[in-house]
N, C-alpha and C positions, 0 to 999 in steps of 0.2 A: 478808819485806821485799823480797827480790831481785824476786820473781814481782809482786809487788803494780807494781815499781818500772816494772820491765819490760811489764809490762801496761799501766802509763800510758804508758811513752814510745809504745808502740804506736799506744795508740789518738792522741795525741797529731800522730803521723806521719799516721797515714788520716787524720784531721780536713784536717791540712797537705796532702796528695795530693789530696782532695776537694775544698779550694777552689783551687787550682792546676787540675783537671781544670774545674772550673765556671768560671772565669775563662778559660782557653782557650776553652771552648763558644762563652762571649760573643765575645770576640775574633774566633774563626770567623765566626759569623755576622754582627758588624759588616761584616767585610771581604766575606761575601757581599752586605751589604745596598749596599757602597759601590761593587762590580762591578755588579751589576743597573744602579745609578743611571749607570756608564760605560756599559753598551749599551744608554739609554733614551735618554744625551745623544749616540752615535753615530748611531742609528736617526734622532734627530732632525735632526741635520747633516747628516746622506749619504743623497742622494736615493735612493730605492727602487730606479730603476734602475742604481743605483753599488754597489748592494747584492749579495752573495751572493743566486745564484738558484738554485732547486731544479727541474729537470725544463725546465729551458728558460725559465721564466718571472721576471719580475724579482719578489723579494722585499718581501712590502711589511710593512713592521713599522710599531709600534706611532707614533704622534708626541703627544711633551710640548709645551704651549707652554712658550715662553722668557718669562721673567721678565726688567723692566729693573730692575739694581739699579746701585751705585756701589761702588766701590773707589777709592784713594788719586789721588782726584779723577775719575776716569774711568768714563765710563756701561760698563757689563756687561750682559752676557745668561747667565741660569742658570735653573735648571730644580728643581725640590724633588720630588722621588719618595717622598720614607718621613718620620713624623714619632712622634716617640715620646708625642705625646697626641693623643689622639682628636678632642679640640675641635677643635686646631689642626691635624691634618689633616682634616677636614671644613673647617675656613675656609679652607683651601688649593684643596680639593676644588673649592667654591662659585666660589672666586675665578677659578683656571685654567679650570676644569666638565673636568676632567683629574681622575682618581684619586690620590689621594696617602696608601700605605697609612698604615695604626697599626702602628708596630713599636716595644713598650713596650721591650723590652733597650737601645732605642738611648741609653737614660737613663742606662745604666750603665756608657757610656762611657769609660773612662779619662782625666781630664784634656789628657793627654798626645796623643790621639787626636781632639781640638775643637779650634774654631776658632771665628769668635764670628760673629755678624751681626745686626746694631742695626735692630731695627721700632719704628715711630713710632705711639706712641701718639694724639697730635696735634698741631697745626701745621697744616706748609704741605699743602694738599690735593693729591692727586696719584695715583700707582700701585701705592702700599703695600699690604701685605692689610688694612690696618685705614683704607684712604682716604686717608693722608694720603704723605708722599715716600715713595721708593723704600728696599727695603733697602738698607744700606750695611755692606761685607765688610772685614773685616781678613784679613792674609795671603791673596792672591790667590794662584794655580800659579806656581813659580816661585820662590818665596821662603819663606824661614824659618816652620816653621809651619803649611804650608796644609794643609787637609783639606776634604774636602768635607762633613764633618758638623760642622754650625753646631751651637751653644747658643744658645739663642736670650735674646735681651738686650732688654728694652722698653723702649725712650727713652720721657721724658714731658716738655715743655716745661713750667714753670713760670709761665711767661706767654707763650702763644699770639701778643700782636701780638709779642713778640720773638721770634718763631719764623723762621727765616731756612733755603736748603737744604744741608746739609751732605751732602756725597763720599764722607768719607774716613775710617776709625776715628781718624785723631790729629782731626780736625775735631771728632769727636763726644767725645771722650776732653776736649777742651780745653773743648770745651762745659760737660760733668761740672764741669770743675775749675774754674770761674768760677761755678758756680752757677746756671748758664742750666737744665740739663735734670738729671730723676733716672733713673737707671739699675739697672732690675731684672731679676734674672736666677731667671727664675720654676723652672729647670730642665730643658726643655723642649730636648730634640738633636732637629733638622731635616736627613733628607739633602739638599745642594744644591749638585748638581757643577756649575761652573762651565761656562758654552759657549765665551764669550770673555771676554778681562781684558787688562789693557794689554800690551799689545806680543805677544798669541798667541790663538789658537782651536783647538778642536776640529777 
């Protein structure tokens, strides 16, 4: 009984160390995926010649375009580099004609670790990746919350001429709760570091 007992707690323990060990791996690599996305938004802000140069010559790195979205009423510029499905980064791909890898782990993000950003299914037509207004970010830098790895959240108007443009997560949040728009959260984490947000830049 002792050995039977002791044999379980064992294996019981490795089980426990192994997803502990797998859970770290993930972690790791989020936070590699979320530095990559900081020296993609650097390269992009700081001109080549302001760059670190090698042999005398100015550095020329890679350039993302910006994306215009909104935060708690104010236009933004942000950049998407990594998406954990394939579709959606391909429609990113098309959209910027900028690469935006597939990195499936990013799905298995930790709550704790997201942060949200509402795409409009449709409405007001505009510079959305699906045509219609721009994304809009809860927790910008700066405040409680932010990350740069969205969940990505679909607004959908329920009736199109009531479609109006909202800023702000409490705009779209209020919107929800009146009835106006349905909001689905298909599971889908987008990396998207912010370049500027109200009151700071990169």
């Amino acid at each position: 009984m002792r050995r039977t007992f002791t044999g379980t707690r064992e294996k019981g323990e490795m089980a426990m160390s192994e997803e502990h060990m797998k859970r770290n791996l993930i972690v790791t690599a989020l936070v590699a995926v979320i530095m990559a996305g900081f020296v993609l938004a650097y390269t992009r802000l700081v001109p080549a010649t302001a760059q670190p140069s090698m042999g005398g010559m100015a550095a020329m790195g890679p350039t993302v375009p910006p994306v215009k979205g909104y935060t708690e009423g104010q236009e933004i510029r942000f950049i998407h580099t990594e998406a954990s499905d394939p579709q959606v980064a391909q429609m990113l791909t098309d959209m910027m004609r900028s690469p935006v890898l597939i990195v499936p782990s990013l799905a298995q993000a930790p709550e704790s670790m997201l942060a949200n950003v509402y795409v409009f299914t449709n409405g007001i037509k505009g510079e959305g990746p699906l045509g219609f207004q721009p994304d809009v970010f809860d927790n910008p830098p700066g405040t409680p919350g932010y990350s740069p790895l969205r969940a990505l959240n679909q607004v959908t108007w329920k009736n199109d001429q009531s479609a109006r443009m909202l800023k702000s997560a409490a705009e779209v949040k209020e919107a929800e709760t009146k009835g106006e728009v349905i909001i689905k959260r298909p599971g889908v984490v987008v990396n998207m570091p912010m370049l500027t947000w109200p009151g700071g830049q990169r």
